[in-house]
RODO-2510 file (C-alpha; in nm, 4 decimals, decimal comma):
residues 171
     n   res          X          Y          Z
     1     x     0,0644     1,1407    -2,9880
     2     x     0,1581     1,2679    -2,6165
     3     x    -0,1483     1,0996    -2,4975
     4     x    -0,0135     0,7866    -2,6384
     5     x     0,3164     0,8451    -2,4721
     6     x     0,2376     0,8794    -2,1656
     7     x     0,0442     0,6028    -2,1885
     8     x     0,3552     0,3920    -2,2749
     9     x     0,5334     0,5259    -2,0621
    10     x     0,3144     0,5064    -1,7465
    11     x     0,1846     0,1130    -1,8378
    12     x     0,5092    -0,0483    -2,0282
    13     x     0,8235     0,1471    -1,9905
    14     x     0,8431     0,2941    -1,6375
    15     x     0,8222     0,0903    -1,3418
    16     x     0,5427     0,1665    -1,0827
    17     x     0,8108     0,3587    -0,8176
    18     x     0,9536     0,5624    -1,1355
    19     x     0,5959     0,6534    -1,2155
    20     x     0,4832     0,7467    -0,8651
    21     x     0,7950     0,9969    -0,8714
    22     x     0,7382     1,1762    -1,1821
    23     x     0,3908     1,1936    -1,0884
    24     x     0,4797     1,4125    -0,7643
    25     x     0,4456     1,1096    -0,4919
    26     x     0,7019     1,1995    -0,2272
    27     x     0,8586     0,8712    -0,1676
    28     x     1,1140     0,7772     0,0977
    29     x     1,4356     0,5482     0,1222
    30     x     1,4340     0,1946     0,0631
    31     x     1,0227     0,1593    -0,0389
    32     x     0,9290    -0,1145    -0,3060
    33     x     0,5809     0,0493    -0,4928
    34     x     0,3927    -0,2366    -0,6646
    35     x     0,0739    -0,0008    -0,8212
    36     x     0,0396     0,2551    -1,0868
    37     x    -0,2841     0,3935    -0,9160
    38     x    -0,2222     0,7222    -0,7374
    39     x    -0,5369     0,9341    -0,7971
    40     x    -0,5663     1,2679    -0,9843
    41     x    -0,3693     1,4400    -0,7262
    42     x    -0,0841     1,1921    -0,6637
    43     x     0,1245     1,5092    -0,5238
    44     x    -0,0687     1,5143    -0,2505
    45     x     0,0640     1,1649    -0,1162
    46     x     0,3321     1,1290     0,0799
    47     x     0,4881     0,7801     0,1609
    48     x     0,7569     0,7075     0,4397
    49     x     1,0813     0,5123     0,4665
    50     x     1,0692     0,1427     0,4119
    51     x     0,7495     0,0999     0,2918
    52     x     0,6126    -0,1818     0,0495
    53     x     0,3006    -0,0835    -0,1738
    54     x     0,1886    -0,4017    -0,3057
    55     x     0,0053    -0,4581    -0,6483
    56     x    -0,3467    -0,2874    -0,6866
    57     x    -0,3422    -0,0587    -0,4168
    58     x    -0,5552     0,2498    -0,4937
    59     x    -0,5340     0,6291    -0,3781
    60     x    -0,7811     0,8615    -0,3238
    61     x    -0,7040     1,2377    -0,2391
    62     x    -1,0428     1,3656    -0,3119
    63     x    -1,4038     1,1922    -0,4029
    64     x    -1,7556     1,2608    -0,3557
    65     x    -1,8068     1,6336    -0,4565
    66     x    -1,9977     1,5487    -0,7934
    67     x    -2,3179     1,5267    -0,5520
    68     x    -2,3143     1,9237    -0,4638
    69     x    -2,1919     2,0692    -0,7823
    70     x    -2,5255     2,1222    -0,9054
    71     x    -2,6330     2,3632    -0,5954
    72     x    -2,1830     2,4477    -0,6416
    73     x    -2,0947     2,3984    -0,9414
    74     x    -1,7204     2,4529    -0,8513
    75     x    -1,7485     2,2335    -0,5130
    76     x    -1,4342     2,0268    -0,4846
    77     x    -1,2638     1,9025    -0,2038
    78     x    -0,9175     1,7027    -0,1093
    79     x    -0,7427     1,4957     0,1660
    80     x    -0,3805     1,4561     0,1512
    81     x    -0,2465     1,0610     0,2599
    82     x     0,0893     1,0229     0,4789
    83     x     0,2132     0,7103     0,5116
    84     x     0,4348     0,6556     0,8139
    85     x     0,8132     0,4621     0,7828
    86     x     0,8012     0,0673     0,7873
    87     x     0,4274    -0,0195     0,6458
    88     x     0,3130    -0,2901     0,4355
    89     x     0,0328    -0,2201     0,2169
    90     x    -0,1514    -0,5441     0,1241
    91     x    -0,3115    -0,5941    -0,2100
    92     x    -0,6148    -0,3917    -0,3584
    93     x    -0,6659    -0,1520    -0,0576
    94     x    -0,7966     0,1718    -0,1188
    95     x    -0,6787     0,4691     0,0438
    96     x    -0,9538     0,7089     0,1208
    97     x    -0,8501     1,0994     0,1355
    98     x    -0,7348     1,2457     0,4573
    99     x    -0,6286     0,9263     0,5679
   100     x    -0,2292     0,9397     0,7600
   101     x    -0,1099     0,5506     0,8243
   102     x     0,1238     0,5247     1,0865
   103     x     0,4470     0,3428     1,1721
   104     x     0,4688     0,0019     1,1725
   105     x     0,1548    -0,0198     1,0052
   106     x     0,0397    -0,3722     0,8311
   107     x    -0,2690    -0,2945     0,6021
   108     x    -0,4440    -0,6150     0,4980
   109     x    -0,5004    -0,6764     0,1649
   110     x    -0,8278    -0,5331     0,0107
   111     x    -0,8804    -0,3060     0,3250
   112     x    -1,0602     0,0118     0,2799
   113     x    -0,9086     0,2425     0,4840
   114     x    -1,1588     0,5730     0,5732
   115     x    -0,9661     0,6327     0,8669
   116     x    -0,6328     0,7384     1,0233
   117     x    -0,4423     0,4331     1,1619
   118     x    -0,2096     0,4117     1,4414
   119     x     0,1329     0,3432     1,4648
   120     x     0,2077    -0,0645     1,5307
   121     x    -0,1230    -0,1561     1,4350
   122     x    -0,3039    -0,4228     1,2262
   123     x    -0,6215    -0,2961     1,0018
   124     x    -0,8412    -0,5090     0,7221
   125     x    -1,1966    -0,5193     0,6553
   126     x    -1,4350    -0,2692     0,4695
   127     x    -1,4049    -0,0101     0,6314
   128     x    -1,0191    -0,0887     0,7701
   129     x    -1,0486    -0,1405     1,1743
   130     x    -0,7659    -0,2301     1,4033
   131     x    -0,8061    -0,6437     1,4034
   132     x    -0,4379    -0,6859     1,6013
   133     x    -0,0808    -0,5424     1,6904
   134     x     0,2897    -0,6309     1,5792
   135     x     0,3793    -0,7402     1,8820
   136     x     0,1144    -0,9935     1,8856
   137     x     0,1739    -1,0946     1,5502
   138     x     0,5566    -1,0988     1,5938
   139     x     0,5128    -1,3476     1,8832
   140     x     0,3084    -1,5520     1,6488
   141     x     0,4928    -1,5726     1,4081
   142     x     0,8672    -1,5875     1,4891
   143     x     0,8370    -1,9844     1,5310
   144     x     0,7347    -2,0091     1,1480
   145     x     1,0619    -1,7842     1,0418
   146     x     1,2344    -1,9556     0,7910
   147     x     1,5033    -1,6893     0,7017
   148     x     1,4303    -1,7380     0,3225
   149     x     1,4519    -1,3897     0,2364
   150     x     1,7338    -1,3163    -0,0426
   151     x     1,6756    -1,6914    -0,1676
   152     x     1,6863    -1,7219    -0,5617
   153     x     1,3285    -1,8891    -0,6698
   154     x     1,4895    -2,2090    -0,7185
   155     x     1,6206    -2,2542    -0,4104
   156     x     1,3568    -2,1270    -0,2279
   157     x     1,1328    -2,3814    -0,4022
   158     x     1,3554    -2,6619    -0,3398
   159     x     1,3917    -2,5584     0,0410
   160     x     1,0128    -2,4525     0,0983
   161     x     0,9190    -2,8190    -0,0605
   162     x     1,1876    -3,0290     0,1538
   163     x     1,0105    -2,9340     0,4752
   164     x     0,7535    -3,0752     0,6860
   165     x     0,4063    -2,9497     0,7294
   166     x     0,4722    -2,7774     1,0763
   167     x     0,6787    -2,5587     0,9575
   168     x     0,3773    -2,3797     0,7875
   169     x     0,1080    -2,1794     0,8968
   170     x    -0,2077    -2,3137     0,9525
   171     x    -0,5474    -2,1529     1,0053
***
């Protein structure tokens, strides 16, 4: 019955920021947590101020020791993750052990990131390398600023379909 619980409670009933918090994730001011997947050892993860974990991110804090338990059969090993203030997590990356992200930090969705970042930097790709800067990508940017943030769907809809193609990003 407590299995069955938790499992409610974890899946249905709690949201994914409530869940990282009971779990022992050390969460700061003003983050929005979009995944449920924090590892075995989610009190070893430590996440900043103003940070936005989107949906499927993944957590690792340890990995790899099933190879040398034969020869050690107790071997186990474990990397604790600090996430600096002001970092967007894209969708589906995987946080290896060990790894500290830090400020101003975009992670691109579906990253794998083996490494420590720096702060202000860009990373994506498997495994996660620095592919730009926020500065760069600010400068890039600002012109396609729409100030839509706080918009109800509906009228985000009706203003995003009112305007003309240049005011979208093309690649």
């Amino acid at each position: 019955m407590f299995k069955f619980l938790f499992w409610y409670y974890r899946w249905i009933f709690w949201t994914a920021k409530k869940f990282a918090e009971y779990s022992g994730v050390i969460i700061g001011k003003d983050c929005v947590i979009g995944t449920k997947f924090f590892g075995s050892e989610p009190y070893l993860i430590t996440i900043g101020n103003h940070v936005q974990v989107t949906s499927g991110v993944r957590f690792f804090t340890h990995g790899g020791g099933w190879v040398f338990r034969k020869k050690y059969p107790q071997f186990d090993f474990f990397g604790k993750i600090k996430i600096g203030d002001n970092v967007y997590i894209g969708n589906c990356a995987l946080i290896m052990p060990g790894v500290t992200i830090g400020n101003n930090v975009i992670v691109a969705a579906g990253a794998v990131v083996t490494k420590s970042v720096p702060e202000n930097s860009i990373v994506g790709g498997n495994p996660a390398r620095i592919i730009g800067n926020l500065t760069s990508l600010e400068e890039r940017l600002l012109p396609f600023n729409l100030n839509t943030s706080g918009l109800i769907p509906d009228e985000k809809r009706a203003f995003l379909l009112k305007l003309s193609e240049e005011k979208f990003i093309r690649k």
